[in-house]
C-alpha positions in Angstrom: 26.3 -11.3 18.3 28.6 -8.8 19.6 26.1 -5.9 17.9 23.3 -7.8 19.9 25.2 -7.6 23.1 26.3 -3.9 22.5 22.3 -2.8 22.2 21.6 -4.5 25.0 24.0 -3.1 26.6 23.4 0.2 25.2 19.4 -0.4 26.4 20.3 -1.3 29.9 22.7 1.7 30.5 19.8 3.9 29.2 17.3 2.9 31.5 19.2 2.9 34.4 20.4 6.5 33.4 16.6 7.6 33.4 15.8 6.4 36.9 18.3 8.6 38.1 16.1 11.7 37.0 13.8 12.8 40.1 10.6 11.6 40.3 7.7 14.2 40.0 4.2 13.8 40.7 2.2 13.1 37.5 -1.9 12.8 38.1 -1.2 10.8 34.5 0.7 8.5 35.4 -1.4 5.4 35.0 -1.6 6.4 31.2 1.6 5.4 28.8 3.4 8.2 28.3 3.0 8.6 24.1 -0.8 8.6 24.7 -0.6 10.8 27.3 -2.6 14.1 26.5 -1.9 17.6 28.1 -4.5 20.2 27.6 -1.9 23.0 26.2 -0.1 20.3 24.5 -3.1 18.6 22.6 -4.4 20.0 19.3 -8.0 20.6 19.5 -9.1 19.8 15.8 -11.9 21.6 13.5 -15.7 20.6 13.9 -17.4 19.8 10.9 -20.8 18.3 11.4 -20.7 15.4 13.7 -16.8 14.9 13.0 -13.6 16.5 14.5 -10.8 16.9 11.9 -7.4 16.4 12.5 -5.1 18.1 9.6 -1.2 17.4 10.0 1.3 18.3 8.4 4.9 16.6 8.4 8.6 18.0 6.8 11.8 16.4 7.2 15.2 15.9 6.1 17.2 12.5 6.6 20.6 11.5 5.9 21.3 7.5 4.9 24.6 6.3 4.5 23.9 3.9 2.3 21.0 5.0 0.6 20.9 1.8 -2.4 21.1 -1.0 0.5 24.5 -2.0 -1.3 27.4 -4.2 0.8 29.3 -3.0 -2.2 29.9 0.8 -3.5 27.4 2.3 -1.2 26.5 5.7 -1.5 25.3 7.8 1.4 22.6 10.6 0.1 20.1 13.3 2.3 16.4 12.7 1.8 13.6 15.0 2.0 10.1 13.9 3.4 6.8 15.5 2.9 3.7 13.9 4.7 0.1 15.2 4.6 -1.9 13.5 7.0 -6.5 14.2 7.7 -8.1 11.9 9.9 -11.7 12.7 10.8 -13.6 11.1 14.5 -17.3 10.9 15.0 -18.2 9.2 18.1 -22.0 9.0 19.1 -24.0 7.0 21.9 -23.9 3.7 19.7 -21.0 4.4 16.7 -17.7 5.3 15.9 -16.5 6.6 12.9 -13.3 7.2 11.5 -12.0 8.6 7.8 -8.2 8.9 7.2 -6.2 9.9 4.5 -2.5 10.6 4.1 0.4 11.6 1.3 4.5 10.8 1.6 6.5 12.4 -1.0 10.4 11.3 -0.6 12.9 12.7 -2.8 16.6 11.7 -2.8 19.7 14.7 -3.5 21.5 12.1 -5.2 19.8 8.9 -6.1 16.5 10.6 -7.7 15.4 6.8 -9.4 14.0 6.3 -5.7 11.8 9.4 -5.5 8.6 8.4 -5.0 4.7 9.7 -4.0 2.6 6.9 -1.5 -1.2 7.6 -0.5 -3.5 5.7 1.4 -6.9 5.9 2.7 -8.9 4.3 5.4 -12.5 4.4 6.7 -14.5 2.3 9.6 -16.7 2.3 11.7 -18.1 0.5 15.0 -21.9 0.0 16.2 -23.1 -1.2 19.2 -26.3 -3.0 18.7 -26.6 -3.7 22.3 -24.6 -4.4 25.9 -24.0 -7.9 24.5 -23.4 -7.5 20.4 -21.1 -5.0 18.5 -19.6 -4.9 15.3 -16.9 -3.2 13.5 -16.0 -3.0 9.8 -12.9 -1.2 8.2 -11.7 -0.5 4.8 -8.2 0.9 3.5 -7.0 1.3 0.4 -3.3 1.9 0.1 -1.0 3.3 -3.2 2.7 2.5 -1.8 6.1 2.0 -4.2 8.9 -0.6 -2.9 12.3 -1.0 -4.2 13.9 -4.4 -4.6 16.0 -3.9 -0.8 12.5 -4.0 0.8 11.6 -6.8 -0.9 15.0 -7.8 -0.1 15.3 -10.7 -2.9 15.4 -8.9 -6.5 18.7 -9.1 -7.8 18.6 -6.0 -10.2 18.3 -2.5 -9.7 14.9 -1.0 -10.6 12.8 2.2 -9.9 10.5 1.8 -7.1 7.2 -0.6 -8.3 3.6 0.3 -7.7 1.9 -2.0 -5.2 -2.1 -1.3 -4.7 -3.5 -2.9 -2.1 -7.3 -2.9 -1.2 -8.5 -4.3 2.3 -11.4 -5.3 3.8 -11.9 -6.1 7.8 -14.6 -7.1 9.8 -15.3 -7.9 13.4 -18.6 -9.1 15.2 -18.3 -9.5 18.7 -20.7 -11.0 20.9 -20.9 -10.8 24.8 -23.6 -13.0 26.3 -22.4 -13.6 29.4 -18.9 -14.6 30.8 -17.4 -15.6 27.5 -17.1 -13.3 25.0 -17.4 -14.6 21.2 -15.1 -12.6 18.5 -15.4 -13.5 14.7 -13.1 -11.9 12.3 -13.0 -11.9 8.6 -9.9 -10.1 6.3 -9.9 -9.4 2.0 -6.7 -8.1 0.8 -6.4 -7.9 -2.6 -2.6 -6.5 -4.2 -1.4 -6.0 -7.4 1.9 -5.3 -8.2 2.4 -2.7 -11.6 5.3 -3.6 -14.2 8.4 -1.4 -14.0 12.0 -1.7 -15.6 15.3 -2.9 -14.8 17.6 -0.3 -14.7 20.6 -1.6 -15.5 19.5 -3.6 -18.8 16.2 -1.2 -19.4 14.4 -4.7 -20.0 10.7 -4.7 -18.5 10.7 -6.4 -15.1 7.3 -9.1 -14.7 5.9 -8.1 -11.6 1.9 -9.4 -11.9 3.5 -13.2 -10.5 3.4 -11.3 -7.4 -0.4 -10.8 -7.3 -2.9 -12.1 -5.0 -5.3 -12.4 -3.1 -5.9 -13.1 0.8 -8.8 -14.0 2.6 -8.9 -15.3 6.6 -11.8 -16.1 9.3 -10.9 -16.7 12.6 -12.6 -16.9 16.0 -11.4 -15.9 19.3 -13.2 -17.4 22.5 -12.7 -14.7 26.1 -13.0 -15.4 29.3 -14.1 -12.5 30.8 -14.4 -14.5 33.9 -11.5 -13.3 35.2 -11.1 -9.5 34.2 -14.2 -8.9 36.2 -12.0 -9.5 39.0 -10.0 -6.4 39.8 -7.0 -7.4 41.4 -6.9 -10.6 38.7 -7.4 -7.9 35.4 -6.8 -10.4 33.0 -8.6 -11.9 30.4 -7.5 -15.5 28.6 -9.0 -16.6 25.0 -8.6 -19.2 22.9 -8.2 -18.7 19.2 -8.6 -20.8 15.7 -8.1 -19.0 12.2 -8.0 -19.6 8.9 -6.2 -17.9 5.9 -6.3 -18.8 2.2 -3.4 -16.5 -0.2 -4.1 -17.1 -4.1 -1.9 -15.9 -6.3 -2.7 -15.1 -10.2 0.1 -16.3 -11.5 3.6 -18.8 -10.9 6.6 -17.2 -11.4 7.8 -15.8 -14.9 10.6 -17.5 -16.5 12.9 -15.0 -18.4 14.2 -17.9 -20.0 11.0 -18.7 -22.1 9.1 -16.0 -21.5 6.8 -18.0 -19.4 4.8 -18.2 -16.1 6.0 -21.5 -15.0 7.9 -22.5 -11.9 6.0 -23.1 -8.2 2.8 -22.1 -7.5 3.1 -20.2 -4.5 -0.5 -20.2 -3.7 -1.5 -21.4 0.3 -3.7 -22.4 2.8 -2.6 -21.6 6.2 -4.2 -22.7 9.6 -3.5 -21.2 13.5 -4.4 -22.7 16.8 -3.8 -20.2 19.7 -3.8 -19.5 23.1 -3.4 -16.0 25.1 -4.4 -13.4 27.8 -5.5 -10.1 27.4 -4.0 -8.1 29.9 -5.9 -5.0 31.9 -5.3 -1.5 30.0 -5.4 0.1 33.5 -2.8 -2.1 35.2 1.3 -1.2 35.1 1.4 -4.3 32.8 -0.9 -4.6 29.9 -1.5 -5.3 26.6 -1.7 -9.2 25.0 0.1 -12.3 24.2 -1.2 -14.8 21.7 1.1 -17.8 21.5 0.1 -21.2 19.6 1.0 -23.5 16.5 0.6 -23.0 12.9 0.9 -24.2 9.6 1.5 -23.4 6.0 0.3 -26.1 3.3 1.7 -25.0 -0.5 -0.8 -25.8 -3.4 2.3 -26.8 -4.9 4.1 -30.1 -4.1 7.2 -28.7 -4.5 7.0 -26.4 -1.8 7.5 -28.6 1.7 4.9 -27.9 3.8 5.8 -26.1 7.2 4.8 -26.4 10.9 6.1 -24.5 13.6 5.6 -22.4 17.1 3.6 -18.8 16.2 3.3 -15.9 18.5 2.3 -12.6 18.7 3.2 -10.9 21.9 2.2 -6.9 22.2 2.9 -5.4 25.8 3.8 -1.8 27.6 5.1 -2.0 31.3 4.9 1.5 33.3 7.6 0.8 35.5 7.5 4.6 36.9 5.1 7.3 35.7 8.7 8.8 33.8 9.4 5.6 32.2 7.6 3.3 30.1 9.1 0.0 28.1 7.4 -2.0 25.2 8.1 -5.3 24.2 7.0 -7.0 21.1 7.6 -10.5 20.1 5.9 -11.9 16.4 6.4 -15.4 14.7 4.8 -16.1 11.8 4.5 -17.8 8.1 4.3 -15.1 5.4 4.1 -15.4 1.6 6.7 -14.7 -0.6 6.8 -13.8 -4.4 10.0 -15.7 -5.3 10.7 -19.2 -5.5 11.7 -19.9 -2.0 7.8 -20.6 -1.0 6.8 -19.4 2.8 8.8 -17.5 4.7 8.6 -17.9 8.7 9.5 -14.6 10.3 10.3 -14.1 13.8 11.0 -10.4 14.9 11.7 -9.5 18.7 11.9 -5.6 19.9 12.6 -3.7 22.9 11.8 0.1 23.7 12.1 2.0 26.8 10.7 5.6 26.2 11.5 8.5 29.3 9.7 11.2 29.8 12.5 14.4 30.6 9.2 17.2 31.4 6.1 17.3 29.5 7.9 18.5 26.3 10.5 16.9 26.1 10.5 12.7 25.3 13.4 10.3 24.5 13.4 6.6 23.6 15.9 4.2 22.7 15.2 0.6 21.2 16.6 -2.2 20.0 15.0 -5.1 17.5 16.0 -8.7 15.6 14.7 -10.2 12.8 15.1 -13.6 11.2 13.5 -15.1 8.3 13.6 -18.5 7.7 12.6 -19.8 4.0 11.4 -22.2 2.1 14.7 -23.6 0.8 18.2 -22.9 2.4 18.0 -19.1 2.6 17.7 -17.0 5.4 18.6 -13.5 6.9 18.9 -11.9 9.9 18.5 -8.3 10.7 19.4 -6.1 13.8 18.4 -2.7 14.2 18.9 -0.6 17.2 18.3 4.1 17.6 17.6 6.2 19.9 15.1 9.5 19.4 14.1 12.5 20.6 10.7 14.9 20.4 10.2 18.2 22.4 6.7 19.3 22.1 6.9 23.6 21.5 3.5 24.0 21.9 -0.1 22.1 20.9 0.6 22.2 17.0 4.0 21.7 16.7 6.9 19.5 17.6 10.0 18.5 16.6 11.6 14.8 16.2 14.9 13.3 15.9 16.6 10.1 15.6 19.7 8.3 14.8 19.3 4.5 13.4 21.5 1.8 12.7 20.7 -1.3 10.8 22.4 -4.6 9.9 21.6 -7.3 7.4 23.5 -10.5 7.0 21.5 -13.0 4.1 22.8 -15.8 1.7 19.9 -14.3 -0.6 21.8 -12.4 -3.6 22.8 -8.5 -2.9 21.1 -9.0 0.5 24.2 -7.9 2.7 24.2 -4.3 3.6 25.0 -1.5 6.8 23.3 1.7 7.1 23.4 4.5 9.5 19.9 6.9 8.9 19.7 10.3 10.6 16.1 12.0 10.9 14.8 15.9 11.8 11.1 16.3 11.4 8.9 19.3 12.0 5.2 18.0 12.8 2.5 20.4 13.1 -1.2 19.4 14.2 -4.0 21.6 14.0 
């Protein structure tokens, strides 16, 4: 708690430190500052074809001081990121379309069992058929490595594991008259690769972990309102749907066995929420409403509770923005502690010093509730800095602190991360 209070704390004196800085007359200041765009400051991208490409290019150096996650015997190390990052637009009368792919290398001075290569991938695109009927369809398929502290329940030490995951989104959205009709559909498949425990150089079972994910959902607007300028909010009402199956139950080192629960689920949401206008000092949306998660396996207790998902940006002056974000949730969990309920709350307040120069500070809680008994708290709270040199490169820093109390095994730790980053975009 007293952390808690000391962010706050921290927050508040933060923003009131920015109002002090004069005022200056900003023709952008209706737009939030990080998407603000500044015509010597704003890369201008390559044409190829119908397409603008959008190279980047990201270096950076980071120190952790506790670089294994460990409450015990923790080791501080320096971190070196590499980040290649091409995203191509091509936006016509009727369509968008969007191609994206990046590269993270990491590699740790000291602790080189964490080094590790990610890629990922994306594509979409968006047609409007008419005033009254569009649809969008996006694809992503992502090659990330975890170690056990982000999965945050494996009790042994092991190299990072290979996670693919392969996505599939769509969205029709229909507009006949003062109510506008979304339905959404979701695939996710992921598939977990076997890697080894360090410490015993025994294979560690990962495929338990595998699944797949599939959710429909419709969302009902009124658009009503937001046709009203001085109103310049829309409210919908929202029902969805979402089936995880996973391959196998959890492996038994005992026997040798899949046995144990059967994590696979069904989970249902009822919602409620308001779109806010994007042109208003408040906007963004708020989605609050009940869900629940129903276990295939008896075992597993079947859980109902308040969800949310809250997303919103207040421009209190044209210098100084904040961000709140509020998410509740069921997620799944590999492990025999069934569904997980996760609630995370976040604060940002981000100040703009002159065109090129930008600080932020924020603050964040998570808790996640499980199955059984178990459950952990984290609080995280940094503050950052980025001065733009010119329209292909700027420079980033921030300093991070993190806290995690859990009665799941090895889940208590402290760590203090330091970041520099050169980003150039052509």
């Amino acid at each position: 708690m007293n952390r808690v209070l000391f962010g706050l704390s921290f927050l508040g004196c933060f923003v009131i430190a920015s109002q002090n800085t004069l005022m200056a007359t900003d023709p952008m200041g209706s737009v939030p500052i990080k998407q603000r765009e500044f015509h010597d400051l704003t890369p201008k991208g390559f044409n190829l074809g119908t397409f603008k490409i959008y190279p980047t290019l990201d270096i950076g150096a980071m120190y952790t001081s506790n670089a294994t996650k460990s409450n015990t015997n923790t080791q501080s190390d320096k971190i070196y990121r590499q980040a290649i990052d091409l995203t191509a637009l091509s936006i016509s009368d009727r369509s968008e379309r969007n191609i994206g792919l990046k590269a993270t290398r990491l590699d740790y001075q000291s602790v080189d069992a964490l080094d590790r290569i990610s890629f990922s991938g994306f594509a979409g695109i968006k047609y409007n058929f008419s005033p009254s009927l569009e649809a969008r369809l996006d694809t992503n398929y992502d090659r990330q490595y975890q170690t056990r502290y982000e999965i945050a329940t494996q009790a042994s030490f092991f190299d990072p594991v290979q996670i693919d995951e392969l996505g599939v989104r769509g969205l029709l959205r229909f507009k006949p008259g003062f109510i506008r009709w979304d339905l959404k559909g979701e695939y996710q498949d992921i598939s977990h690769e076997d890697t080894i425990i360090r410490s015993t150089g025994a294979p560690l079972v990962q495929t338990d972990r595998d699944r797949s994910v599939y959710s429909v959902g419709l969302d009902a607007a009124f658009q009503k309102f937001s046709s009203n300028r001085h109103l310049g909010f829309t409210p919908f009402l929202g029902i969805k749907a979402k089936r995880v199956d996973f391959d196998k139950r959890d492996y038994d080192t005992a026997t040798s066995d899949f046995t144990g629960l059967d994590q696979s689920n069904t989970q249902y949401d009822v919602t409620a929420g308001i779109e806010l206008n994007p042109t208003g000092k408040l906007r963004g949306s708020a989605r609050v409403g009940y869900g629940t998660y129903q276990p295939d396996d008896g075992s597993n207790k079947v859980r109902n509770d308040v969800i949310m998902d809250i997303d919103l940006t207040y421009l209190y002056t044209p210098l100084t923005n904040f961000t709140l974000g509020v998410d509740r949730f069921f997620s799944n969990s590999s492990d025999t502690v069934g569904g997980i309920l996760q609630t995370r709350l976040s604060a940002k307040v981000i100040h703009e010093l002159t065109r090129r120069w930008i600080i932020d500070g924020d603050i964040a809680y998570t808790n996640r509730e499980f199955n059984t008994n178990g459950e952990d708290t984290t609080f995280e709270t940094g503050v950052g800095v980025t001065h733009r040199l010119n329209k292909r490169f700027a420079i980033n820093g921030d300093v991070k602190y993190i806290s995690r109390e859990s009665n799941q095994q090895n889940g208590d730790y402290d760590e203090t991360r330091a970041m520099v980053r050169l980003k150039t975009k052509f």
